[in-house]
C-alpha positions as a printed Julia matrix, in Angstrom:
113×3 Matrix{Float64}:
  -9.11   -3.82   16.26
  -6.32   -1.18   15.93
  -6.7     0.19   11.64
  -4.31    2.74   10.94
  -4.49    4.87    7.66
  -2.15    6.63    5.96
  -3.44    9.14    2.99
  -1.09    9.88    0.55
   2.33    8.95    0.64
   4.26   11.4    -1.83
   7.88   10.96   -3.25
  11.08   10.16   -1.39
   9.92   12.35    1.54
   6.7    10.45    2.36
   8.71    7.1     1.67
  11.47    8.25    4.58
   8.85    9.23    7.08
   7.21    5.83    6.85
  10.21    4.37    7.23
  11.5     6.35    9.85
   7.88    6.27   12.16
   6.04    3.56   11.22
   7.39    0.38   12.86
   7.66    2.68   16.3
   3.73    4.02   15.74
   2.9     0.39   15.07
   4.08   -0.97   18.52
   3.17    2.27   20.77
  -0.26    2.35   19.57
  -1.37   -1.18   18.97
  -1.96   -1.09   15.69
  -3.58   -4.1    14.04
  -3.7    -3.33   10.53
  -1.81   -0.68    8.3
  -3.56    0.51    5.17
  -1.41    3.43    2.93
  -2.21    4.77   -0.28
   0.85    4.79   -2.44
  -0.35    5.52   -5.85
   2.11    8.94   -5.27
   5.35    6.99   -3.71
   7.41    7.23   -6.64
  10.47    9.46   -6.8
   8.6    11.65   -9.0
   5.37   11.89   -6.47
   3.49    9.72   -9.37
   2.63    6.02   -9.33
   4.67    3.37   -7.29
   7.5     0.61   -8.14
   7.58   -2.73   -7.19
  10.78   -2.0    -4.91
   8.9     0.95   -3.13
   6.26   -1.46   -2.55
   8.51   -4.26   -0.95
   9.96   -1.09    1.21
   6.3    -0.46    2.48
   5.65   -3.74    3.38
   8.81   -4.46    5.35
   8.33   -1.15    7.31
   4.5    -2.15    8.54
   2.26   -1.31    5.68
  -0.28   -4.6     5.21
  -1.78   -3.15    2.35
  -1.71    0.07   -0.41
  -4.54    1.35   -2.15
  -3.93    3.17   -5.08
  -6.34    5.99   -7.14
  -5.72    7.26  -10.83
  -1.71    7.58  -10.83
  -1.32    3.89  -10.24
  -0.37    3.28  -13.89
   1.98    6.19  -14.1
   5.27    3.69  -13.28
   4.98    0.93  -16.18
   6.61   -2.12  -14.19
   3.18   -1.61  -11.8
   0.92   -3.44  -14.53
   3.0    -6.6   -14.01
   3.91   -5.88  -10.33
   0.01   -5.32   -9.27
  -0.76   -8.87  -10.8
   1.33  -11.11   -8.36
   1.1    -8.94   -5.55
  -2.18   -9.03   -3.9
  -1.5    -6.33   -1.06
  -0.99   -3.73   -3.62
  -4.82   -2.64   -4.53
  -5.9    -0.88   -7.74
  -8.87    1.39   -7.88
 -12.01   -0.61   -7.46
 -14.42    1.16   -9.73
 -11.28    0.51  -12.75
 -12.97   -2.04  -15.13
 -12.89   -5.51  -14.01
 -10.56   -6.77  -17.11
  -7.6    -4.23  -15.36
  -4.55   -5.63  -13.86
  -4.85   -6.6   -10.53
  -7.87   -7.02   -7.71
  -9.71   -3.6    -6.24
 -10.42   -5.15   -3.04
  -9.37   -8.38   -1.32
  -9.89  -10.08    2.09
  -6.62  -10.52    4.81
  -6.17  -12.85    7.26
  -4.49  -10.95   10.52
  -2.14  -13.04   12.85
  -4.92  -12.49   15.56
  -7.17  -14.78   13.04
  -9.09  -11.86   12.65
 -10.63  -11.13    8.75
 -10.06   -7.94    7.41
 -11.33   -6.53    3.72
């Protein structure tokens, strides 16, 4: 199994470069899994919307971790709630929106967590 990680995506910048390399890395390397943390993907290079989110996804991302900006784009306490491939922090208390880690089921039928 292929894992590919991506540290920090920052701003509008790191947004475009994902978009612009991902899909291409994804099939010239084999890649199984994607794993980016977006907690910096806003335009401001602090906390992530539910639209940058979608963007990730549809470019190749599976799944974003996010650290200690992940609150820092208000619409994100609803947002992490319904969508279980965006990841809060895992050491956060357990009453915080969201889940800190979470199990995936490849296409391969491989389990990934």
């Amino acid at each position: 199994m292929k894992i590919l990680f991506l540290g920090d995506i920052v701003g509008i910048s790191g947004c475009k470069a994902v978009e612009k390399y991902l899909s291409k890395k994804i099939i010239e390397l084999k890649i199984d899994f994607v794993v980016a943390n977006g907690e910096n993907a806003a335009k401001e290079g602090v906390g992530i919307t539910e639209l940058i989110t979608n963007n990730l996804f549809s470019c190749g991302v599976n799944v974003i971790t996010t650290g200690n900006h992940v609150w820092d784009q208000k619409e994100t306490v609803k947002h992490i709630e319904k969508e279980k491939r965006l990841l809060r922090p895992l050491n956060l208390p357990e009453v915080s929106p969201g889940k800190g880690f979470c199990v995936y089921n490849l296409k391969s039928g491989l389990r990934i967590g």
